[in-house]
KOLTI-702587 format. One record per residue: residue number from 1; residue in three letters; chain; x, y, z of N, C-alpha, C in turn. Coordinates in steps of 0.02 Angstrom, whole numbers, plus 50000, padded with zeros to 5 digits. Last residue first. Layout:
<nodes>
NODE  seq  type  mol   n_c1   n_c2   n_c3  ca_c1  ca_c2  ca_c3   c_c1   c_c2   c_c3
NODE  NUM   ALA    A      X      Y      Z      X      Y      Z      X      Y      Z
...
</nodes>
This chain:
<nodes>
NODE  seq  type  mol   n_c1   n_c2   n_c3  ca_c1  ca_c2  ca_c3   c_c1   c_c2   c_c3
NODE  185   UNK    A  54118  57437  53687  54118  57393  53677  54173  57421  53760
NODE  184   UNK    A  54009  57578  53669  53982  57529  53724  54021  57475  53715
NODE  183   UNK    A  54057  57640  53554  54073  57678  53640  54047  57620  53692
NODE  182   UNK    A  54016  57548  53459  54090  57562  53483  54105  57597  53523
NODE  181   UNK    A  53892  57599  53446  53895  57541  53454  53974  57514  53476
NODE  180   UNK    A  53901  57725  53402  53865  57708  53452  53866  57648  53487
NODE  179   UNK    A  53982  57713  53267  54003  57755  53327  53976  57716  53390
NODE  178   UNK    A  53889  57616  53176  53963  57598  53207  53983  57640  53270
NODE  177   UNK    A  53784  57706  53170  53762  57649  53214  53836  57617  53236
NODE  176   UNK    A  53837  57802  53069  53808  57818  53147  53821  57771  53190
NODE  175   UNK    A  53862  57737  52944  53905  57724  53009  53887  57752  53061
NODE  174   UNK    A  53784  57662  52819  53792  57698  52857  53839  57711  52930
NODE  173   UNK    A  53851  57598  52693  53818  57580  52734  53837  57630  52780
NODE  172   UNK    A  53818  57545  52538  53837  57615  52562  53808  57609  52627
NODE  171   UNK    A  53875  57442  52393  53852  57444  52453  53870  57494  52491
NODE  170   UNK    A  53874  57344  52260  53897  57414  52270  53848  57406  52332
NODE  169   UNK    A  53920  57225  52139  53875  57225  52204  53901  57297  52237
NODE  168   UNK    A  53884  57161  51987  53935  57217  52028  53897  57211  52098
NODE  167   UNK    A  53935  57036  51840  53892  57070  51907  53920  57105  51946
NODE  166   UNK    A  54039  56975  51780  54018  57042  51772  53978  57081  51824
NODE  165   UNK    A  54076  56848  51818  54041  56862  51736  53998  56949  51756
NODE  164   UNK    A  54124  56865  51928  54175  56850  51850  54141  56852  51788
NODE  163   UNK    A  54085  57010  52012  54083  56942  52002  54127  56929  51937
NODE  162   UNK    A  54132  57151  52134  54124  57093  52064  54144  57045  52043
NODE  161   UNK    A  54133  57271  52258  54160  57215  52231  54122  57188  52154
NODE  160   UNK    A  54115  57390  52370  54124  57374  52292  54159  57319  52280
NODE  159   UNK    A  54076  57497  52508  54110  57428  52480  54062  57409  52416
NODE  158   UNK    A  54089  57631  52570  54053  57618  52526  54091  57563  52500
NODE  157   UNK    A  54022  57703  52722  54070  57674  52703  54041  57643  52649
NODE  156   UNK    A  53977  57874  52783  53961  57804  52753  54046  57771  52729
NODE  155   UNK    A  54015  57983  52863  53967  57963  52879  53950  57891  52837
NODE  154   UNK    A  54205  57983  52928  54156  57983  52885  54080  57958  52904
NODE  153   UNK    A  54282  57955  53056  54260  58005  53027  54210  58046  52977
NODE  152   UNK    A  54265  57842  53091  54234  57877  53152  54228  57942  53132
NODE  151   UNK    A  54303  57766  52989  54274  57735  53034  54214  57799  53063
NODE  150   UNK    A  54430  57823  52976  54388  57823  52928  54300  57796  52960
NODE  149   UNK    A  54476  57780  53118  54462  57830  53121  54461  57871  53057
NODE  148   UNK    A  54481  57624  53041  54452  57616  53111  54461  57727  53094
NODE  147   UNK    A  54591  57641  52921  54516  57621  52923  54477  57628  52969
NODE  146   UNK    A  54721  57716  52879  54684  57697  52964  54608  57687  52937
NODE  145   UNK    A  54806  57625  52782  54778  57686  52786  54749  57628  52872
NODE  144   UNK    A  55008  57642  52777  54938  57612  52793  54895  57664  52797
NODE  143   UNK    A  55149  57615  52655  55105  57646  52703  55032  57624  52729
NODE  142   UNK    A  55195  57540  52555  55227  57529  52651  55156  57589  52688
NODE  141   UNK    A  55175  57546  52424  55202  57621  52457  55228  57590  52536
NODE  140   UNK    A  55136  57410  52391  55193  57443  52367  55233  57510  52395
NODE  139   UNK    A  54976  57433  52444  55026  57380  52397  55093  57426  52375
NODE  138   UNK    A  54918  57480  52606  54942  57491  52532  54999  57455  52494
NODE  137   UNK    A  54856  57396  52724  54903  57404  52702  54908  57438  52623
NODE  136   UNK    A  54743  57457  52850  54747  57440  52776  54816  57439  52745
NODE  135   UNK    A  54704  57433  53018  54748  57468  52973  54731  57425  52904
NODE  134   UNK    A  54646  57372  53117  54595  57430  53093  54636  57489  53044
NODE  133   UNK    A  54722  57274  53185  54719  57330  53215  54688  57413  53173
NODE  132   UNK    A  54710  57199  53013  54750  57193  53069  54746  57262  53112
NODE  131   UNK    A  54590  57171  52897  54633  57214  52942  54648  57228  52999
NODE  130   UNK    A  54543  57060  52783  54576  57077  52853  54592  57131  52868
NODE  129   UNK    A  54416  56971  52709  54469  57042  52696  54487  57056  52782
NODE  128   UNK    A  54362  56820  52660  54396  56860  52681  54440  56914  52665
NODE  127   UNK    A  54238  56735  52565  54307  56770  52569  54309  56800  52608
NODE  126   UNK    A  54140  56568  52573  54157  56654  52600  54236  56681  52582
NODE  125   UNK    A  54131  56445  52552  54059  56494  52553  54079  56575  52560
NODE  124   UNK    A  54251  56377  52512  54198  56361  52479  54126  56398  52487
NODE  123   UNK    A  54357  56512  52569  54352  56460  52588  54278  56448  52535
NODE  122   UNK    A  54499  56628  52548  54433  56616  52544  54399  56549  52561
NODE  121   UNK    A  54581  56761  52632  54592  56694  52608  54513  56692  52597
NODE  120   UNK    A  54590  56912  52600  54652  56879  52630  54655  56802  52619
NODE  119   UNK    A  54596  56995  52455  54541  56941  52476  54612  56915  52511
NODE  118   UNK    A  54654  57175  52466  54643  57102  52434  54611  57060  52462
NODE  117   UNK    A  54577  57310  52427  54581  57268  52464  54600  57198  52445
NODE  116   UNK    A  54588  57495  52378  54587  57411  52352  54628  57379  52401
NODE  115   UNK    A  54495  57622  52428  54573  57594  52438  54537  57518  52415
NODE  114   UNK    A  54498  57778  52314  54479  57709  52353  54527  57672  52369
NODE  113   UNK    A  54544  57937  52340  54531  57870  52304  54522  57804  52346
NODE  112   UNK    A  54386  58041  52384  54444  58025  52372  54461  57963  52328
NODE  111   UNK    A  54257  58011  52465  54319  58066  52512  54382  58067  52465
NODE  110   UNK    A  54094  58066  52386  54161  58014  52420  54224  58049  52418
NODE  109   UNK    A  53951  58110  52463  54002  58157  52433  54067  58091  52451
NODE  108   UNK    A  53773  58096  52460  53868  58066  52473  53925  58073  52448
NODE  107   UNK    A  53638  58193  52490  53693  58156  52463  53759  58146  52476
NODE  106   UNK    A  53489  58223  52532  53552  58221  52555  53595  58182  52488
NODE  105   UNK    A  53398  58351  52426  53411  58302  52472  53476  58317  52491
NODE  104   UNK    A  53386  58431  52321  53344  58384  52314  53342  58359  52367
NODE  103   UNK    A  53508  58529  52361  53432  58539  52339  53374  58495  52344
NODE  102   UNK    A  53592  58433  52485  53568  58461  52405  53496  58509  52421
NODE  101   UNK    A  53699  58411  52591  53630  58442  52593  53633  58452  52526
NODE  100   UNK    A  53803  58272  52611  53798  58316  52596  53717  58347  52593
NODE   99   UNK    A  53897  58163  52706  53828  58209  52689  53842  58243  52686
NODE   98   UNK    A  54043  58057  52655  54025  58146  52700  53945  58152  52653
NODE   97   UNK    A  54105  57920  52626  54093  57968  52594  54041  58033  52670
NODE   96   UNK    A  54255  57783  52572  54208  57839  52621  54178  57893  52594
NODE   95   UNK    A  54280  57656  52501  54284  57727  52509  54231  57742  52542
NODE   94   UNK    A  54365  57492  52449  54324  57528  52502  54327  57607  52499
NODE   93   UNK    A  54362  57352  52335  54366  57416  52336  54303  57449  52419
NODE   92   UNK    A  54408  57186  52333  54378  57239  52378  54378  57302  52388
NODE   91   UNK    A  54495  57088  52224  54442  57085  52297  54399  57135  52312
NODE   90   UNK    A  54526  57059  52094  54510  57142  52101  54492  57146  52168
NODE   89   UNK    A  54547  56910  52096  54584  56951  52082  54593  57022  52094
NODE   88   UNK    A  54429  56858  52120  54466  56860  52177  54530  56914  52182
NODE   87   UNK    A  54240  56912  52118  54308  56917  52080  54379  56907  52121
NODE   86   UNK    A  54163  56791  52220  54174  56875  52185  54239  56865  52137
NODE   85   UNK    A  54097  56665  52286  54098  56705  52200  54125  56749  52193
NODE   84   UNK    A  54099  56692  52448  54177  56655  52386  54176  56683  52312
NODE   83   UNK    A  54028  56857  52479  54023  56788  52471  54089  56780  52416
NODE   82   UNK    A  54120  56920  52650  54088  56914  52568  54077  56874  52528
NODE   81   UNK    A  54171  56977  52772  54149  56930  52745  54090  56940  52700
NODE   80   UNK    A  54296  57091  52825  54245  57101  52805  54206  57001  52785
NODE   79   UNK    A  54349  57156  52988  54345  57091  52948  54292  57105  52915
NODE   78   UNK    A  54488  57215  53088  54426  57231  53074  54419  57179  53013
NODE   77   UNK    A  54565  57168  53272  54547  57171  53202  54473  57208  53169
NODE   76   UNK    A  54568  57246  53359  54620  57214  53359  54610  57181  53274
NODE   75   UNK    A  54527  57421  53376  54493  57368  53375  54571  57321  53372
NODE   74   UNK    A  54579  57540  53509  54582  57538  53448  54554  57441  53444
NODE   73   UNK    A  54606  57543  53665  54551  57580  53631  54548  57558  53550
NODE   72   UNK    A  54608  57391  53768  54651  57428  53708  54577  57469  53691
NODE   71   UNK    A  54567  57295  53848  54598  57331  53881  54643  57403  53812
NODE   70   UNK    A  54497  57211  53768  54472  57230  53815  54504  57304  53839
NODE   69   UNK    A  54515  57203  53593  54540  57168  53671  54536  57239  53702
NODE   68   UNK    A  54384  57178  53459  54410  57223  53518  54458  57190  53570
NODE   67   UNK    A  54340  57169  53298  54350  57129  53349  54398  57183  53418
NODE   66   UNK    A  54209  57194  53198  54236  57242  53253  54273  57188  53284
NODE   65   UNK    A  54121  57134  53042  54158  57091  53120  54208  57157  53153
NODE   64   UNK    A  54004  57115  52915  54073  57186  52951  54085  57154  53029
NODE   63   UNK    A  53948  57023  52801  53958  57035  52888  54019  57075  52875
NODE   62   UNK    A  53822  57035  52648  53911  57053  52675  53892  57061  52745
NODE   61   UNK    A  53730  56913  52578  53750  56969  52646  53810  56960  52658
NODE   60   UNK    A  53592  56909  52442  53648  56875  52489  53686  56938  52545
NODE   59   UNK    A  53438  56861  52365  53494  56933  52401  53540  56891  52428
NODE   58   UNK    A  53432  56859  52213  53410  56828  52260  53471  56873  52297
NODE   57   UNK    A  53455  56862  52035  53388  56833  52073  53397  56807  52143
NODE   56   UNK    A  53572  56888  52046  53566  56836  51985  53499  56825  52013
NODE   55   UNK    A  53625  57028  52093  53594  57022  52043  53567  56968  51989
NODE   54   UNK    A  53621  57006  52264  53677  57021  52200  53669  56994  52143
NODE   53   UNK    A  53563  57144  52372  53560  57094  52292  53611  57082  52248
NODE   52   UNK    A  53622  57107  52523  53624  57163  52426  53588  57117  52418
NODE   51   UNK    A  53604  57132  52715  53597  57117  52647  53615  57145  52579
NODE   50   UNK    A  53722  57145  52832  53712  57214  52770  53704  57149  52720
NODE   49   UNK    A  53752  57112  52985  53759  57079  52925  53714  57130  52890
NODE   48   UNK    A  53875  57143  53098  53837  57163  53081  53814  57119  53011
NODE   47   UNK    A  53958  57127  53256  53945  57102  53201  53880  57117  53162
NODE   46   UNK    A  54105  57135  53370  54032  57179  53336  54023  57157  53282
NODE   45   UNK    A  54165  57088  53511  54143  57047  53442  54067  57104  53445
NODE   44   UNK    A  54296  57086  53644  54212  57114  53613  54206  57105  53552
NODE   43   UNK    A  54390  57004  53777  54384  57002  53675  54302  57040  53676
NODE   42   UNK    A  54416  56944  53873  54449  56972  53858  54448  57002  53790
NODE   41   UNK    A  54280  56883  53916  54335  56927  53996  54382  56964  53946
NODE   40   UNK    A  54202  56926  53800  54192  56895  53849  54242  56921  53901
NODE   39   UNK    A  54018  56985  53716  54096  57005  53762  54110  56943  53805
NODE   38   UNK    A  53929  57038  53553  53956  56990  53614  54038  57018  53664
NODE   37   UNK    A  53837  57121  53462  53874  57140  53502  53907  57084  53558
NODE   36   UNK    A  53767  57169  53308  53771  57130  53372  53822  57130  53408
NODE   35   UNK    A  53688  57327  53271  53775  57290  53283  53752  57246  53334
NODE   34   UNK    A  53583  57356  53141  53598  57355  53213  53674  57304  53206
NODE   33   UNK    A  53530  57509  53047  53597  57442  53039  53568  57446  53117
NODE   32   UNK    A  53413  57566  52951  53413  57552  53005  53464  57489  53026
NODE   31   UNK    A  53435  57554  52798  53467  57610  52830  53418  57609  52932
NODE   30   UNK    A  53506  57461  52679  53466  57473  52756  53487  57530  52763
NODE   29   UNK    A  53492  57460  52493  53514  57489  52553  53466  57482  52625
NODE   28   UNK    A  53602  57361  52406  53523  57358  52433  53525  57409  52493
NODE   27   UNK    A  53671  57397  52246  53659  57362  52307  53585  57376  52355
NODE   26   UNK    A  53710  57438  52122  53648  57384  52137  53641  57357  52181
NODE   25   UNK    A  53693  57605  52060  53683  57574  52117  53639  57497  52118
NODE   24   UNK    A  53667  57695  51942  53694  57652  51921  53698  57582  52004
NODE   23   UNK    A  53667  57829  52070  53667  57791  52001  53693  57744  51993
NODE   22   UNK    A  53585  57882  52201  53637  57808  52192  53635  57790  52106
NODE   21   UNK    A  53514  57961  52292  53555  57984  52227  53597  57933  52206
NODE   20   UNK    A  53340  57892  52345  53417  57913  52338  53454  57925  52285
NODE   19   UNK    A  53226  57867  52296  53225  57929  52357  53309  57946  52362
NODE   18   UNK    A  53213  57776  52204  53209  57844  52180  53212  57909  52233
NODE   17   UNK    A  53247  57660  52280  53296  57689  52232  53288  57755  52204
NODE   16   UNK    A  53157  57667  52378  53232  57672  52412  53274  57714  52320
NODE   15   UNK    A  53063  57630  52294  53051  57686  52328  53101  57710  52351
NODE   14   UNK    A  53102  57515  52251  53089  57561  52211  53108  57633  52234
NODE   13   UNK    A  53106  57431  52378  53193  57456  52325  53183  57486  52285
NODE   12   UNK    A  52960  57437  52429  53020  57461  52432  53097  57477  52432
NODE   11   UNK    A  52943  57346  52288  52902  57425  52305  52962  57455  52362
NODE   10   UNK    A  52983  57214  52318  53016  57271  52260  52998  57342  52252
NODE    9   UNK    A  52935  57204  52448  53020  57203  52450  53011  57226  52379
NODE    8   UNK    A  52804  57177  52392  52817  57218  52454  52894  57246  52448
NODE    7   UNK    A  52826  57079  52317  52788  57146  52286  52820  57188  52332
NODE    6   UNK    A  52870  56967  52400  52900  56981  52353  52899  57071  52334
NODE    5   UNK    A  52749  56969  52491  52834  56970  52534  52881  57022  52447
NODE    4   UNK    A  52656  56916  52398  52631  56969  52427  52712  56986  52457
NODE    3   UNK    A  52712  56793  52360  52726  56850  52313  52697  56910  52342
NODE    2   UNK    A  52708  56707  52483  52769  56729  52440  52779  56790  52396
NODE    1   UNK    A  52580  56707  52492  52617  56744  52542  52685  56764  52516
</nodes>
């Protein structure tokens, strides 16, 4: 049963890999995301978990956390969780990217330069990346980028990180399902 599950899951990352334009790509792509969704009198919690592979033999999962107060349109935080192994030093490259229509297909056109994230704290299974009210701070300029209406503008969001002995984990996750799921918080 194991290796029938196995065959199955590498037939379709084959099929995923040759139906998309992802070079060099070693993440894993869903492309049916659901947002869990909790509320209570004063707080909405969207949480999503986006398996990879991250390439030593066996998948592991980045969670994307929406946190909302009730009475505010903009989130109160936004949170990525990643596993502790990554590189701590380089944390978290994020960029957006716009469909595009090819010839061949669709493809992901990225918006620009990326923004590097640092690892806010990490603990023995997970790192943390924060952003306070769905802002990014830039190192040195004072300025912020708005992640939350990157969010609402772009069609993917594309998180990049790496391990210390080299491994890369690259991930392109769709955002329809963020919109839809953020008019109902």
């Amino acid at each position: 049963m194991k290796n029938l599950f196995l065959t199955v899951l590498m037939l379709a990352t084959t099929i995923l890999a040759f139906a998309q334009d992802h070079s060099s790509s070693s993440g894993f792509l869903v492309t049916d995301y659901q947002w869990d969704i909790t509320r209570n009198d004063s707080v909405a919690t969207m949480q999503m978990d986006v398996p990879f592979d991250n390439q030593s033999g066996k998948f592991d999962t980045l969670l994307l956390v929406i946190e909302k107060n009730n009475q505010q349109q903009r989130p109160s935080r936004m949170r990525l969780q990643i596993p502790a192994g990554i590189e701590r030093n380089i944390g978290v490259m994020i960029n957006f990217g716009k469909n595009v229509k090819k010839e061949y297909g669709y493809s992901s056109e990225l918006s620009g330069e990326p923004l590097m994230a640092p690892c806010t704290h990490c603990d023995e299974q997970r790192c943390y990346v924060d952003f306070q009210e769905g802002y990014a701070g830039n190192e040195g300029s004072g300025n912020k980028t708005d992640l939350f209406a990157s969010f609402n503008e772009f069609d993917t969001v594309i998180i990049f990180f790496m391990y210390p002995d080299g491994r890369q984990a690259n991930l392109m996750i769709p955002l329809e399902s963020f919109r839809k799921s953020y008019l109902i918080l």
